[in-house]
C-alpha positions in Angstrom: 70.6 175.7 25.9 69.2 172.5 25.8 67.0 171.3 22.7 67.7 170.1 19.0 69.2 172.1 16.0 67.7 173.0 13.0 68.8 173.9 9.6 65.7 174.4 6.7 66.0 176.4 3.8 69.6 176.9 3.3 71.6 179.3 0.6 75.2 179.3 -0.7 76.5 181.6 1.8 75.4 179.1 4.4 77.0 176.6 2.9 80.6 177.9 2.9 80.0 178.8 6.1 79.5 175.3 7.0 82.4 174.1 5.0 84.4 176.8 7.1 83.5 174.8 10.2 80.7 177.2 11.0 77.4 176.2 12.5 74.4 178.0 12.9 72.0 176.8 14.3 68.5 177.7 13.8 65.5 176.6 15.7 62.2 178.4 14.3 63.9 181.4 14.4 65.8 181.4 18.0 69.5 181.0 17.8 71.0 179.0 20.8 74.1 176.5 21.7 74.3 174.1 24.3 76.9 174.3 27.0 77.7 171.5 29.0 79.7 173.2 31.5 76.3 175.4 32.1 73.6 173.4 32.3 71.9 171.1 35.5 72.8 167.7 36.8 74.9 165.7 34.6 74.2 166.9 30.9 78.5 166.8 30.9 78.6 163.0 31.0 75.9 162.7 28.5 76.5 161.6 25.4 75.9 164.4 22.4 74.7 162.6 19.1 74.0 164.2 15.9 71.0 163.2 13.3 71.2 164.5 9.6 67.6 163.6 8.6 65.1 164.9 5.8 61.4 166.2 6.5 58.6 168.0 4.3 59.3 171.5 4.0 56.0 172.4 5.8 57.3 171.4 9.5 59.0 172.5 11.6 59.9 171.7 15.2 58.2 173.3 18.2 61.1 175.0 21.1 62.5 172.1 23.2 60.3 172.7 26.2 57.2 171.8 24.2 58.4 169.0 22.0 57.7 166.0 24.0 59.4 163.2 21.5 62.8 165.0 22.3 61.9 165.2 26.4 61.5 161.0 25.6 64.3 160.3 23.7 66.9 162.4 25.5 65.5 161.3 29.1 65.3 157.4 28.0 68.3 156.9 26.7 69.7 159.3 28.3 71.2 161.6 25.7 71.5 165.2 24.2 70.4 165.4 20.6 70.7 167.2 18.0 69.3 167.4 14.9 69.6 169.0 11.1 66.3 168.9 10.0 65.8 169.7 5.8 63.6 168.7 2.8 64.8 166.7 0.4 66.9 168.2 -2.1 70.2 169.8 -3.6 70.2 172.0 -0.6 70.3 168.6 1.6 72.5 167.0 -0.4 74.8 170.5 -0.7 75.2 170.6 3.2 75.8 167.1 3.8 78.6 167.1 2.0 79.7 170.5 3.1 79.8 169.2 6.8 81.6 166.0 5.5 84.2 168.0 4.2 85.0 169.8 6.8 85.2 167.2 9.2 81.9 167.8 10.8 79.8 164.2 10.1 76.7 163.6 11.4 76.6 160.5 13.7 73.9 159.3 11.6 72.2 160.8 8.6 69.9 159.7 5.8 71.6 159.5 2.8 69.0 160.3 -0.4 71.5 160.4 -2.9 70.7 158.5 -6.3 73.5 156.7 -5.5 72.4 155.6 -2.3 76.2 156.2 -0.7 78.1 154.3 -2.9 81.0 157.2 -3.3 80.7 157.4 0.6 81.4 153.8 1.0 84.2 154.1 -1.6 85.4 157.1 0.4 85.4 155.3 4.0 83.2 158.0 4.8 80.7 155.5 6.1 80.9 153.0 9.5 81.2 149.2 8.8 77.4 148.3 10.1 77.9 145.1 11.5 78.2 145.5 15.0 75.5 148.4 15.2 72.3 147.0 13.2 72.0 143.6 14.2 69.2 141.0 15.4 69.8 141.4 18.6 71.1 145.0 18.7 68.0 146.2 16.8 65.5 143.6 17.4 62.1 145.7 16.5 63.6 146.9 13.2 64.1 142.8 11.9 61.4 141.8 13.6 58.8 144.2 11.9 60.2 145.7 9.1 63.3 144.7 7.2 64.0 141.0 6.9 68.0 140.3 6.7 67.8 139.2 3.2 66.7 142.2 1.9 69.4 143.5 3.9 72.0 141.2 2.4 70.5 142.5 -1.0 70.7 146.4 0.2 74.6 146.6 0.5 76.6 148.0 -1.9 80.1 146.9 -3.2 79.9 143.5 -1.0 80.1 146.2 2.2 77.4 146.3 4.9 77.5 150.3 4.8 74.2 151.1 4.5 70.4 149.7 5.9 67.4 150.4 4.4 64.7 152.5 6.4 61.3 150.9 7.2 58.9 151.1 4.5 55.7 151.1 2.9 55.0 148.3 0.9 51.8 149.7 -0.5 51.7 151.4 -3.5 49.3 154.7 -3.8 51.1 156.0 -6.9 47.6 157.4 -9.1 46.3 160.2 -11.1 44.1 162.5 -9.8 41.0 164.2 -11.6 39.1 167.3 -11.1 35.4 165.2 -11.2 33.5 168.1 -10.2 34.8 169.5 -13.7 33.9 165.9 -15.5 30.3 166.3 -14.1 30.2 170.0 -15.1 31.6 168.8 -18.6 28.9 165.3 -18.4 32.4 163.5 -18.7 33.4 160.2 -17.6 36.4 159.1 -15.3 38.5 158.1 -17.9 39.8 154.6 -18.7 42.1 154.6 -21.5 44.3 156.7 -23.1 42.2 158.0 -25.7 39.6 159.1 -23.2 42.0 160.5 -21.0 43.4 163.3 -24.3 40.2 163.9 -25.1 39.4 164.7 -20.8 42.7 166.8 -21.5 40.9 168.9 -24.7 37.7 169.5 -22.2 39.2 170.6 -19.4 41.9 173.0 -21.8 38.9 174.5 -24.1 35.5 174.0 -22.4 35.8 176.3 -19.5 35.3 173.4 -17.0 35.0 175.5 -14.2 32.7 178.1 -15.6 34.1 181.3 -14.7 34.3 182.0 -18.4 37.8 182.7 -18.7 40.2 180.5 -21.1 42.6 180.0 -18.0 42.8 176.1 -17.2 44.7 173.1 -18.7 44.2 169.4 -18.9 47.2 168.6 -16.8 51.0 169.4 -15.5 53.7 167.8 -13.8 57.0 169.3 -12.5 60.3 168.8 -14.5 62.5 171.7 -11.8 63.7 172.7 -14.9 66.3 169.2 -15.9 64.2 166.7 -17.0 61.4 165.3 -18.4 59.3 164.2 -15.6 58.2 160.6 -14.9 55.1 161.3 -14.1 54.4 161.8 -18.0 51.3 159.2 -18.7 53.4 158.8 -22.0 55.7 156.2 -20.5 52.9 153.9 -19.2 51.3 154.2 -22.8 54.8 152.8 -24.3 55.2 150.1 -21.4 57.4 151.8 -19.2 56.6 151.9 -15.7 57.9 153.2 -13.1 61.0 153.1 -12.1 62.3 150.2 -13.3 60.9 146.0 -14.2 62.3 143.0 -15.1 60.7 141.4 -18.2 62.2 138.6 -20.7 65.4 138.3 -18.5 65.9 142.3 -19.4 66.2 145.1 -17.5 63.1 147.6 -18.1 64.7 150.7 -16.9 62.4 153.3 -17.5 64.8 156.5 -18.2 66.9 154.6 -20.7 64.9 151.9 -22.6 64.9 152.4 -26.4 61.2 153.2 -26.4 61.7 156.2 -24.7 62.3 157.7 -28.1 59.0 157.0 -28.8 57.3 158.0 -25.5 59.2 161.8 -26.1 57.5 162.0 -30.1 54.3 161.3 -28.0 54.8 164.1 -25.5 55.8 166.3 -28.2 52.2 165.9 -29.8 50.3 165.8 -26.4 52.4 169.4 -25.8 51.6 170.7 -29.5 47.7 170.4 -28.9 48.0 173.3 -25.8 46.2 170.7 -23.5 49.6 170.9 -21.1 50.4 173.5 -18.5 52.7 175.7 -20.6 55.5 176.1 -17.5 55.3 172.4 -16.5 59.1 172.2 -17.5 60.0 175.3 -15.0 57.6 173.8 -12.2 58.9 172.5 -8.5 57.0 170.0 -7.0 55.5 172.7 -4.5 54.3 174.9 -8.0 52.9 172.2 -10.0 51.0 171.4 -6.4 49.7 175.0 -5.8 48.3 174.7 -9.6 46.2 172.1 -8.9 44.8 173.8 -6.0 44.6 177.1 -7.5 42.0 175.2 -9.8 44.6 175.9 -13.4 44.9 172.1 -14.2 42.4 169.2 -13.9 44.5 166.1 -13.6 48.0 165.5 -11.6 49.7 162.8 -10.5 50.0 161.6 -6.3 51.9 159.2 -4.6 51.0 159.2 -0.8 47.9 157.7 0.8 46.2 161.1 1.7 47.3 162.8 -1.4 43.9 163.9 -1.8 41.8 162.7 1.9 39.3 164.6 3.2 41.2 164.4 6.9 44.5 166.0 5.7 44.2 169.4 6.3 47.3 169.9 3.9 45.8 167.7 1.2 44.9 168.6 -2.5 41.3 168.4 -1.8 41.4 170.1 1.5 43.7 173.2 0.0 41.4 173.0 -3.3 38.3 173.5 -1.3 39.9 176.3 0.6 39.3 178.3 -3.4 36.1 176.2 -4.7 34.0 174.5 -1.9 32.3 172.0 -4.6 36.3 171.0 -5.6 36.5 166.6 -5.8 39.3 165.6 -6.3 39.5 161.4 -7.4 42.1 158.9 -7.9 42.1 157.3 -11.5 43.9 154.7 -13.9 43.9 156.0 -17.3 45.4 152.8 -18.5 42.3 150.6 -16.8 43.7 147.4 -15.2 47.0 148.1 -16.0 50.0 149.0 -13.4 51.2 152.3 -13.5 54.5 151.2 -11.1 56.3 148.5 -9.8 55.5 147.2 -6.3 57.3 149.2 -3.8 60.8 148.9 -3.0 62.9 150.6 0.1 63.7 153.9 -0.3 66.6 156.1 1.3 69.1 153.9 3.6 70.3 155.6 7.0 74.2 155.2 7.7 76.7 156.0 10.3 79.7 158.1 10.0 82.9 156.2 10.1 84.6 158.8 11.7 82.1 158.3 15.4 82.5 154.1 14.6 86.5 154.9 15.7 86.4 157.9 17.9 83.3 157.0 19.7 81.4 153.4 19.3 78.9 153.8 21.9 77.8 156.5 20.1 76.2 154.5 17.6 75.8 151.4 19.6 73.2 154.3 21.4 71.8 155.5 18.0 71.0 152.1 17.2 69.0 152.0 20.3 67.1 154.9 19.6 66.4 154.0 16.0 65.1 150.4 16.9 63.3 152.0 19.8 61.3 153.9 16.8 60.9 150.7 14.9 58.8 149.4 18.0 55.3 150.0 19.8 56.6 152.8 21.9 58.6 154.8 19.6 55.9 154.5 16.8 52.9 155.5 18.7 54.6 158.5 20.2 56.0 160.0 16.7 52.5 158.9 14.8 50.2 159.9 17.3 51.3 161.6 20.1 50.6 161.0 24.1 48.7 158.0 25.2 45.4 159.5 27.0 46.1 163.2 25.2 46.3 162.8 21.7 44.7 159.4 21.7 43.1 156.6 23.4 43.8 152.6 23.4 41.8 149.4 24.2 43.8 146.5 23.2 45.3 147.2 19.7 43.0 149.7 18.9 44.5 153.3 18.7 41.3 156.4 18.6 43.0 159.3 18.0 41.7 162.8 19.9 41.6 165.4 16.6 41.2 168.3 18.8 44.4 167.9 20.8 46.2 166.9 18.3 45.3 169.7 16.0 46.2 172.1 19.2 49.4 170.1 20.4 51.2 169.2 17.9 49.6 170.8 14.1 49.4 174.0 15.2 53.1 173.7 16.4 54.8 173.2 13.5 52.9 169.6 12.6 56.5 168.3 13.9 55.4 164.5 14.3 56.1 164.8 10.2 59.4 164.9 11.1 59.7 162.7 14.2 58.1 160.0 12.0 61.2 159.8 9.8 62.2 156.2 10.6 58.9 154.5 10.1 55.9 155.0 8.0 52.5 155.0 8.2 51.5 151.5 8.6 50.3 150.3 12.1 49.0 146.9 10.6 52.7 146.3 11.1 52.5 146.2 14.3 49.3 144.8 14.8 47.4 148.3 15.4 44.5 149.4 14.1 44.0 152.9 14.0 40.6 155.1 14.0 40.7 158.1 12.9 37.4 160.5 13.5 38.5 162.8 10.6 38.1 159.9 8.1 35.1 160.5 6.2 33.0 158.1 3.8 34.8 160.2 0.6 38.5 159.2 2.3 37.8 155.7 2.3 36.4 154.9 -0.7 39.6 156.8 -2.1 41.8 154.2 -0.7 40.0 151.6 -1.5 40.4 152.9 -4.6 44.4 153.5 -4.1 44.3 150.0 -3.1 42.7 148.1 -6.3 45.2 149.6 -9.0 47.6 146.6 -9.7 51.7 146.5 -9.5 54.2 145.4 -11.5 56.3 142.5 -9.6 58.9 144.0 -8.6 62.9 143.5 -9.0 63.5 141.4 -5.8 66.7 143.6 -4.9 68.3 146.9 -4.8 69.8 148.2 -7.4 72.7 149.2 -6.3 75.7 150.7 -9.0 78.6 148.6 -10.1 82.0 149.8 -8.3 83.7 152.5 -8.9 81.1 153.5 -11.8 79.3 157.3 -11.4 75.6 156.4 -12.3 74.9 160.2 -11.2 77.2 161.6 -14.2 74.8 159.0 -16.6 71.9 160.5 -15.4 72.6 163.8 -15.4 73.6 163.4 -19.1 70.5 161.0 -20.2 68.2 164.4 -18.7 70.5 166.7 -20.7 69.6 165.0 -23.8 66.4 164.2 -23.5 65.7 167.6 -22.8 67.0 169.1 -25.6 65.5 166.0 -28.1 62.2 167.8 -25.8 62.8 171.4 -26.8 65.1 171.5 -29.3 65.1 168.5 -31.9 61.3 168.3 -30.9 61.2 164.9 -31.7 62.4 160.8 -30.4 64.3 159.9 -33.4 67.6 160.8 -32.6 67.5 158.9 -29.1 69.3 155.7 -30.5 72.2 158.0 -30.9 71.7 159.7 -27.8 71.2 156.7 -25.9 74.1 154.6 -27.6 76.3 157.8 -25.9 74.5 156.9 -22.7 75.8 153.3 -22.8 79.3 153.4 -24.0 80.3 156.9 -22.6 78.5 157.2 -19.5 79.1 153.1 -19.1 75.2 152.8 -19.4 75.6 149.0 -20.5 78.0 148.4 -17.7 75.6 150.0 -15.7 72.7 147.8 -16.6 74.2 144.9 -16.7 75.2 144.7 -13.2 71.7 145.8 -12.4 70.4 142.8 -14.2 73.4 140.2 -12.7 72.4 141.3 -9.2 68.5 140.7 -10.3 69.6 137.2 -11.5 71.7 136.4 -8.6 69.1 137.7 -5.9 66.4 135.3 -8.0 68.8 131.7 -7.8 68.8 132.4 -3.4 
């Protein structure tokens, strides 16, 4: 059967089964395999490549027949593909390896481990890049996105293993505020700190949504039960931005600075005053989310450009107005002028299995195709938008999308262009587009105009990628475990000096950093 292969929402038992050399292969709920010996024409001299990529949890692709980005790719580069499609997560990270371990590697996959592949390259699980993402091999993906210095910077152990996917290079990262409830309340937007706990107290004890029932809080965040989120307002109060900056020829990192101590004493009083969404600690992403929308907190934190627009359906304010039509939600700075994050930096790399580099080279010589065809024009407007003269209309550069067909074509089926748009993100100006988008109301764009005015930290100028043959994963794991319990159980900062000196002789911490901060110094002198 022809069409692409979906796994989403996986459990153990589907896990050994993969390690057993099992597949199954799920495509919104029809199971299916493709025979070459069955099917028309000359699907047996096609090449078969396999994609391991992430997508939100919320899509899902429509059956082959309808999904005309698969028709285009398949039929233009003349291929069968097929792809494991999952959220981002232990569950991704549990069956890639699985399928590695058996044997079974994706031809290409997106590798979101903190380690961004280092044990993979260690391993010789991962192809030798150079003759498959290249100038002239991938000419749209240089020429638009990724320069080859910050390629040069992206590798890891001197090996060119790894390429960064396109990125964003705006920031959006904010806090968002329930402003219907400040004018209920005759409360400002706050500015500072101070004004922002005392927002907290009003929004906890003052019945800000007037159903006279003690049932809200000031605000929540997600810690998936391991750690202490980052999204904790605390940091930015001690200096500590996110993730990491470069300050006095020092590397800031924000999990393992000494004033992190400090920042946890603070989020220990915050948490005594019962301003904070008791189950914060034990909230996903998706729960702390579906709080804010069920109205139960006032203020959370966003990092996406229609975290909160008027013309995503999916948004915080859209879902919140679902439950209370007079919901508004706002972006806000509770520190004023000063950057909550450092400018943006690339994000998960995409690699090639070394295993299809000796077996079969033209397989990724073709997926490098493909991917560049993404990074261009014709890729980008048919996994963004859709069908020219169907889901939009152009004159010149300028893209009007058609909401109606698109809702009917391509939201109502699964919203699947979220997952085609994997390999790019959503920034025509890149390539000289300008999109208009009917849905955009006044409210949207004042938001990102908002989005767009909070400052960023410079940022580090490189990747920081680990030293070799050092687990940075087994230091973080333990630098959560122990702020945790200095959380929950010491209640208090003081003893991280201890904890953290564990951190950085143990867990090689100060090997750790100061490799991070040589490769900062070194990208700075070229």
């Amino acid at each position: 059967m022809r069409g692409i292969r979906i796994k989403i929402g996986v459990s153990l038992a589907v896990i050994l089964l993969v390690a057993c050399g099992a597949y199954i292969m799920l495509h919104n709920g029809w199971l299916g395999s493709r025979d070459p010996d069955t099917t028309q024409g000359n699907t047996a001299e096609k090449l078969t490549l396999k994609f391991f990529i992430s997508g939100p949890p919320t899509s899902t692709l429509p059956v082959p027949e309808e999904d005309f980005v698969l028709q285009t790719i398949e039929s233009k580069f003349d291929v069968n593909l097929e792809v494991t499609v999952m959220a981002p997560g232990d569950d991704y990270t549990a069956i890639l390896a699985a399928k590695l371990a058996s044997n079974d590697p994706p031809d290409m996959w997106l590798n979101i481990s903190s380690d961004g592949g280092a044990k993979y390259t260690l391993d010789n699980v991962l192809a030798d890049m150079s003759f498959f993402a290249t100038p002239s091999t991938m000419p749209n993906y240089f020429k638009y996105w990724i320069n080859e210095k910050e390629l040069r910077e992206y590798q890891v152990h001197n090996k060119f293993t790894r390429a960064p996917i396109p990125y964003d290079r705006k920031a959006y990262r904010a806090y968002y505020i329930r402003k219907d409830w400040l004018d209920r309340l005759g409360l400002a937007i706050p500015q500072t700190y101070e004004q922002y706990v005392n927002v907290l107290r009003a929004f906890t004890f003052n019945d800000p949504d007037g159903n006279g029932i003690n049932d809200t809080y000031g605000f929540t965040t997600s810690g998936n039960g391991t750690s202490i989120s980052m999204e904790w307002p605390e940091y930015i109060k001690n200096g500590l931005l996110y993730p990491a900056y470069y300050d006095n020829n020092q590397l800031v990192d924000m999990q393992t600075d000494v004033r992190v101590g400090q920042t946890v004493n603070d989020i220990v009083k915050i948490m005594n005053t019962g301003v904070i969404d008791p189950d914060w600690f034990l909230n996903s992403t998706q729960r702390q989310f579906t709080k804010a929308v069920q109205g139960k907190v006032g203020i959370i934190m966003g990092d996406t450009a229609d975290f909160a627009l008027d013309s995503n359906r999916d948004s915080l304010q859209s879902r919140s107005r679902i439950i209370n039509p007079k919901a508004n939600w706002v972006p806000f700075n509770p520190f004023g002028n000063h950057p909550l994050r450092v400018a943006v930096s690339t994000d998960y790399p995409f690699v090639f299995s070394n295993n299809t580099a000796g077996a079969n080279p033209e397989k990724l010589m073709k997926t490098a195709s493909i991917l560049d065809w993404l990074a261009g024009e014709e890729g980008y407007l048919l996994t963004h938008y859709g069908l020219e003269g169907k889901h939009y209309t152009r004159v010149g550069n300028r893209i009007t999308l058609i909401p109606e067909a698109i809702e009917k074509d391509i939201r109502n089926k699964g919203d699947f262009l979220q997952i085609w748009d994997f390999f790019t993100p959503d920034a025509p100006e890149v390539l000289g587009l300008t999109v208009l988008d009917p849905r955009v109301t006044e409210r949207d764009k004042k938001i990102l105009q908002s989005l767009a005015a909070i400052p960023v930290h410079e940022g580090l100028g490189t990747t920081l990628t680990p030293p070799f043959t050092i687990n940075v994963e087994a230091m973080r794991s333990r630098q959560d475990e122990l702020q945790v319990k200095m959380l929950f159980s010491d209640k208090s900062g003081q003893n991280w000096p201890q904890y953290r000196q564990e951190l950085m002789s143990k867990y090689n911490g100060d090997v750790i950093i100061k490799h991070y901060e040589d490769k900062i110094r070194s990208s700075q002198k070229k």
